[in-house]
C-alpha positions as CSV (number, residue, x, y, z in Angstrom):
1,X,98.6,120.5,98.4
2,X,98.1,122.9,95.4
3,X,94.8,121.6,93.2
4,X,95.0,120.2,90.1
5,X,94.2,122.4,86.6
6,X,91.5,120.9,85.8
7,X,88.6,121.2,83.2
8,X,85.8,119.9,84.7
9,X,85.1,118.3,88.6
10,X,85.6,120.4,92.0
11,X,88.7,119.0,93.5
12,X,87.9,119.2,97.6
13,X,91.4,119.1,99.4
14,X,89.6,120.4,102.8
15,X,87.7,117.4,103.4
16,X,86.0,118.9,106.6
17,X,82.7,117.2,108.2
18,X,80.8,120.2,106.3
19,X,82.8,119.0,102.6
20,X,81.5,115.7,104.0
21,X,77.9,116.4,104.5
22,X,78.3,118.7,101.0
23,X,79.3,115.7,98.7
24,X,76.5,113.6,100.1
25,X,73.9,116.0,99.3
26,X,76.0,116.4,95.6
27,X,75.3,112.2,95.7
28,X,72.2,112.8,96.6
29,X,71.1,115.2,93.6
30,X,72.4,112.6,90.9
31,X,76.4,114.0,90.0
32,X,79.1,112.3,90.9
33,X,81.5,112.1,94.0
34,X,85.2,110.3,93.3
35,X,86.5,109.5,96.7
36,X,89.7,107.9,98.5
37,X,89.4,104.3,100.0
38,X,92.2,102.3,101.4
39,X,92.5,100.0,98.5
40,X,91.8,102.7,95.6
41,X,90.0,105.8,94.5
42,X,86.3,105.2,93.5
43,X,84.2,106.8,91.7
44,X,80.9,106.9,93.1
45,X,77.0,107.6,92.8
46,X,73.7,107.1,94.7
47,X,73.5,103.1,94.3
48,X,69.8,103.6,93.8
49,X,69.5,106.3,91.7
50,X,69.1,104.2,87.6
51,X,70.7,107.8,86.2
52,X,73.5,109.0,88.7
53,X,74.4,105.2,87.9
54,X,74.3,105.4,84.2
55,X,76.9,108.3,84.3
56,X,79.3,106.3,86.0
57,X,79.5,103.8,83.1
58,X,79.3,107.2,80.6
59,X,82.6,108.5,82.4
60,X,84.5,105.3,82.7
61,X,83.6,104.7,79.3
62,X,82.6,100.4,81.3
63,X,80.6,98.1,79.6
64,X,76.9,98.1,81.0
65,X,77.1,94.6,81.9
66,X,79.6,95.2,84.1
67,X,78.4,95.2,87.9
68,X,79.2,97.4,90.3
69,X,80.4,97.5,93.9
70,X,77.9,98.7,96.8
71,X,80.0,101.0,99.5
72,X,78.3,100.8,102.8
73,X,78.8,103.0,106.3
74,X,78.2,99.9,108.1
75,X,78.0,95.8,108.2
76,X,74.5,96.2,109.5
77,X,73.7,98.1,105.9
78,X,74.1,94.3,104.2
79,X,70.8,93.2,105.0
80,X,69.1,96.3,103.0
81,X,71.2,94.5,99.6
82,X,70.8,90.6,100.3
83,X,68.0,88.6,101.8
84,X,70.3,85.7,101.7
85,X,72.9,86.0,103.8
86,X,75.1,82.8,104.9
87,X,77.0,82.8,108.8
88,X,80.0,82.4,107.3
89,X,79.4,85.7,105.1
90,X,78.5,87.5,108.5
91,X,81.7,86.0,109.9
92,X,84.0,87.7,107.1
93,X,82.3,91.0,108.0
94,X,82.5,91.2,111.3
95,X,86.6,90.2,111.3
96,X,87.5,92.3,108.0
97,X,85.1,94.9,107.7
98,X,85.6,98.1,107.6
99,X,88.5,96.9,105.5
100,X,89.9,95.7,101.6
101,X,87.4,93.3,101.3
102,X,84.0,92.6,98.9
103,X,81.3,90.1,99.4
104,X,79.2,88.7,96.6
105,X,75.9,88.0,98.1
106,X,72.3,87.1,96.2
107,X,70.7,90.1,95.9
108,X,67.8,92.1,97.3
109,X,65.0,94.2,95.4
110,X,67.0,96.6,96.4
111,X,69.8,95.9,94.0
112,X,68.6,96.5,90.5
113,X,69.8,94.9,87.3
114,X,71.9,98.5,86.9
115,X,73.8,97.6,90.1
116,X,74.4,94.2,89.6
117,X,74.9,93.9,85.7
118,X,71.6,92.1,85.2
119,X,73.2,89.3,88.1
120,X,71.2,87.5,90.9
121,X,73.7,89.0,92.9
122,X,75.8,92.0,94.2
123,X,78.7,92.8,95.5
124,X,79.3,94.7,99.0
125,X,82.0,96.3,101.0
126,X,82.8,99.0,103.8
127,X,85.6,100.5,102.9
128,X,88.4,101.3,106.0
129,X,88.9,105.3,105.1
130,X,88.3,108.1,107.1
131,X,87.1,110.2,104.1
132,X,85.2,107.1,102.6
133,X,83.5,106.2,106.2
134,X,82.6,109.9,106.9
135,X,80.7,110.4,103.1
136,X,79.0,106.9,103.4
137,X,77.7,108.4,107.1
138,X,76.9,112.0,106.3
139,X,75.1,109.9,103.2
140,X,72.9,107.3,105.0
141,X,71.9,110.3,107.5
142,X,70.1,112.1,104.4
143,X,68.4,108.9,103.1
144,X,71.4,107.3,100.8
145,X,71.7,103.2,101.2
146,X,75.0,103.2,99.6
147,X,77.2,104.4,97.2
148,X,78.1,102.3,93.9
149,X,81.7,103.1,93.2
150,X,84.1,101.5,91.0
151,X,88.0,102.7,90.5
152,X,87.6,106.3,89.5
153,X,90.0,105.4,86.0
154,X,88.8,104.8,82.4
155,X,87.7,101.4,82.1
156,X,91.0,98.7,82.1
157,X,93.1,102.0,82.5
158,X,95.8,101.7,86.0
159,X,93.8,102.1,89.0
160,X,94.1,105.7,91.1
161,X,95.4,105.7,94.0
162,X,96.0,109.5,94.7
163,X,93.7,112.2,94.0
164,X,95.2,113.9,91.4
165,X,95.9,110.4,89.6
166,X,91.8,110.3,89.5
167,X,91.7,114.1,88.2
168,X,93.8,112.7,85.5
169,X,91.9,110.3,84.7
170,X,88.7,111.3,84.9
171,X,88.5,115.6,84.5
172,X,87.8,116.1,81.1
173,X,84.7,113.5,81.6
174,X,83.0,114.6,84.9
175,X,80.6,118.0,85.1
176,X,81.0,120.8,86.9
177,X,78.3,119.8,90.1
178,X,80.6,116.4,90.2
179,X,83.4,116.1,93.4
180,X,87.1,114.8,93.8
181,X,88.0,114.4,97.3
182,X,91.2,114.5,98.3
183,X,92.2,112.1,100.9
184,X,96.0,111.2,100.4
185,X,97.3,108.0,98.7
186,X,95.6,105.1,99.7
187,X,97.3,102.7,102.1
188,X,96.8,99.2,100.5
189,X,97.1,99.9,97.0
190,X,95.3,97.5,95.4
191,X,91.8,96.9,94.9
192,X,89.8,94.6,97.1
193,X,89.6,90.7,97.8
194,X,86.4,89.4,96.1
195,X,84.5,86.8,97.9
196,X,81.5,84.9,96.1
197,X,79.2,84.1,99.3
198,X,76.5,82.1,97.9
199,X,77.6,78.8,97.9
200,X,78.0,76.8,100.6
201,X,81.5,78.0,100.8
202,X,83.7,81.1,99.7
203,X,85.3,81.4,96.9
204,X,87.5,84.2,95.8
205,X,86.6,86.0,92.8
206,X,89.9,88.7,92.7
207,X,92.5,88.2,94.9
208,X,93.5,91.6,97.2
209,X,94.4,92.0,100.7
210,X,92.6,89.6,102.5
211,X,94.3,85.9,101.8
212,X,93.1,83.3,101.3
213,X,94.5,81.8,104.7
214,X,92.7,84.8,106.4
215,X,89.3,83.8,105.1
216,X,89.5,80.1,106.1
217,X,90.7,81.2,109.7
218,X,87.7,83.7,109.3
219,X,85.0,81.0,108.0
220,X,86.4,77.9,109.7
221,X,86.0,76.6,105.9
222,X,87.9,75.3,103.0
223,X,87.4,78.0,100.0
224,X,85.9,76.6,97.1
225,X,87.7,76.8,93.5
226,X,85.0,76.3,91.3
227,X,81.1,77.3,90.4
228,X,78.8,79.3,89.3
229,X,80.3,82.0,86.8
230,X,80.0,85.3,88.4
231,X,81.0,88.8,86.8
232,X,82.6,90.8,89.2
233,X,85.1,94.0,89.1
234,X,88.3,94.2,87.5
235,X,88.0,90.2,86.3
236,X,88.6,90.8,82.7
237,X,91.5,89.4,80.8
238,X,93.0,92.8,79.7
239,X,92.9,95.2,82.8
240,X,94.9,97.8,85.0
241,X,97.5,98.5,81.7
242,X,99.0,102.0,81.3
243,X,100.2,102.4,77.7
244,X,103.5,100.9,78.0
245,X,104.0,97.8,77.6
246,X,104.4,95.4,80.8
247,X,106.4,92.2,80.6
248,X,107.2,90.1,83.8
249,X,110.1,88.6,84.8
250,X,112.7,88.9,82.2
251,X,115.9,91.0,82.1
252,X,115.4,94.9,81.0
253,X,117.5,96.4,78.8
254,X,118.2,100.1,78.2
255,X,115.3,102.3,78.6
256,X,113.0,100.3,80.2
257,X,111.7,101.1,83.2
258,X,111.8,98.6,86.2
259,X,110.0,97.8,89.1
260,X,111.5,95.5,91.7
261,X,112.1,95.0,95.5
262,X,114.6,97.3,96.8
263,X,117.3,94.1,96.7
264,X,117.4,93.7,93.7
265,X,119.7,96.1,91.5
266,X,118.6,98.4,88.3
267,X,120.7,97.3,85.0
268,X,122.6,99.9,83.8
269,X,120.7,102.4,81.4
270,X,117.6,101.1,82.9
271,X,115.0,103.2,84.6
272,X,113.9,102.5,87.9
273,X,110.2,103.4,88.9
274,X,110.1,102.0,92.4
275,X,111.8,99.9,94.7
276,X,109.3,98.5,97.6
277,X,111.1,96.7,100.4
278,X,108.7,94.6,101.1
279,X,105.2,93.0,99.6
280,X,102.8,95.5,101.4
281,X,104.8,98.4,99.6
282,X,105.1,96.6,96.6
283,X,101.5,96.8,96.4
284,X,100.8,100.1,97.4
285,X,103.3,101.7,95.0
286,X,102.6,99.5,92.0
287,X,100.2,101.9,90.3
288,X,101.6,104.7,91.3
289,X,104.6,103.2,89.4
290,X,103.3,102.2,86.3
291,X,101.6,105.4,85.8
292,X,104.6,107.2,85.9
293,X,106.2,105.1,83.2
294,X,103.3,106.8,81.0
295,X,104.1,110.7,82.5
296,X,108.0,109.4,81.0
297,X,106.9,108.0,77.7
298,X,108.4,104.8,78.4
299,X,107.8,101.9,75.9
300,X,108.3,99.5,78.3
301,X,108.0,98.5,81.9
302,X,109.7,95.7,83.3
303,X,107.9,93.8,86.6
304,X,110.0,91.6,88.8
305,X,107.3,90.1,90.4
306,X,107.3,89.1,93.9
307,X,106.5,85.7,95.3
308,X,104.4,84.3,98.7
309,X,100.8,83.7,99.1
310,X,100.6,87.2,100.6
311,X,99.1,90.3,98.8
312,X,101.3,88.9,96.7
313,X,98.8,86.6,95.0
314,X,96.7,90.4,94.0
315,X,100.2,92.0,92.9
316,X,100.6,89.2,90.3
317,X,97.0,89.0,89.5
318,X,97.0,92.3,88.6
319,X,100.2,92.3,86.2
320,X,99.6,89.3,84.4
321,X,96.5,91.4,83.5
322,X,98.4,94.5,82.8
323,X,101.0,92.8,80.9
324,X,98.0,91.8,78.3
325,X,97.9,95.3,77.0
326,X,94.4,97.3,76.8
């Protein structure tokens, strides 16, 4: 793959156990390290380190109240971030971890109020990557306790999920001591299932990956559909919107572009930026998709949305937000 021109950031396409150990020690100074996961690219920085944090929000262009998910190299890592720590939290990680999934926990002293967005609590995940796993190891072996990382976009921009989508995004902000690691397009897509863990039971914060059918087999529990109000990731109102315009479920008309299951046919004059066959595509091409309605110009984007209780549920979570505008 040829690398990107771009104006700031070194874009690492030979992601080697060396590039691995380098970008730890580039975390470890205080810049910036934007790295693949399996849901979407982050953007990341030494979770303890006040200023390496404060650039993250500066780049992003994020509200300071906004908190911040903790990327761990291991389950065991949990304890470090929360003293409070319910069985049925430990039964979630065990069975989905490393994998698409965030747990809201109460927080440690560890987690400061620029982790957690001046919350009781933060939010934890190990992410199922090969790059992501490698750089939170090569990390923890020189002293890091985890990586803070949101998506590695301007704030309520479409989420990456290629490398070059997060150059795109983020170039012209980063310095010249910051990374971007290239480690393909990420295979789910979407960004992870939230799970607030500090009730008596779970409750799901943003819907992703993991159903809500999967954590009740997990927990043995019924999920919970109210309490406490918790700020988490990608929760706002107006969110993952490119600058078109995204309107759900209604017929296009000539020049919009479209984005429906492979079954269902384009109108004529009609632009068609994907065609997933199934739900699990449909997620992991729906970003991809929507950015490239910007790269056309397009006015307009057109979402047939798909239906089941699958990833599903995350798919339409995320357009109703997109279709709110920025």
């Amino acid at each position: 793959m040829s690398e990107p021109n771009i104006a700031s950031g070194q874009f690492v396409s030979n992601c080697t156990a060396d590039a691995m150990d380098r970008a730890a020690e580039v975390l470890k100074s205080g810049a910036l390290v934007a790295f693949p996961t399996e849901t979407v690219y982050g953007l990341g920085a030494d979770a303890t380190n006040a200023a390496a944090v404060a650039r993250i929000y500066k780049v992003k262009g994020r509200p300071a109240d906004h908190p911040l998910i903790v990327h761990l190299a291991d389950m065991q890592d949990i304890a470090d971030w929360s003293d409070d720590i319910p069985e049925y939290a430990i039964a979630l990680a065990r069975d989905f971890w490393p994998g698409p999934m965030t747990l809201i926990l109460k927080r440690s002293e560890l987690a400061k109020d620029f982790i957690t967005g001046g919350q009781e609590t933060v939010g934890l995940r190990v992410p199922d990557h090969v790059i992501a796993l490698a750089l939170l190891s090569s990390f923890k072996k020189i002293g890091g306790k985890g990586i803070a990382a949101p998506s590695a976009n301007r704030f309520g921009h479409v989420s990456p999920t290629t490398a070059a989508a997060a150059s795109e995004e983020l170039s012209p902000y980063l310095s010249a001591q910051d990374l971007i690691l290239d480690g393909g397009a990420s295979a789910v897509g979407v960004e992870s299932t939230i799970i607030d863990c500090t009730s008596q039971l779970p409750r799901i914060l943003r819907p992703g990956a993991i159903t809500a059918q999967q954590i009740a087999d997990s927990t043995g529990l019924s999920l919970s559909d109210s309490g406490e109000e918790i700020r988490v990731s990608g929760a706002l109102d107006h969110h993952y919107s490119p600058e078109a315009k995204v309107l759900l479920d209604i017929e296009p008309i000539s020049g919009d572009g479209f984005i429906a299951l492979a079954h269902i046919q384009t109108p004529e004059a009609v632009i068609r930026l994907a065609s997933p066959k199934n739900n699990d595509e449909f997620a992991r091409v729906l970003y991809t998709a929507l950015r490239a309605a910007d790269q056309q110009s397009l006015a307009r984007v057109v979402v047939m949305q798909p239906t089941g209780n699958d990833i599903s549920v995350a798919i339409r979570d995320r357009l109703l937000r997109a279709s709110r505008g920025r």
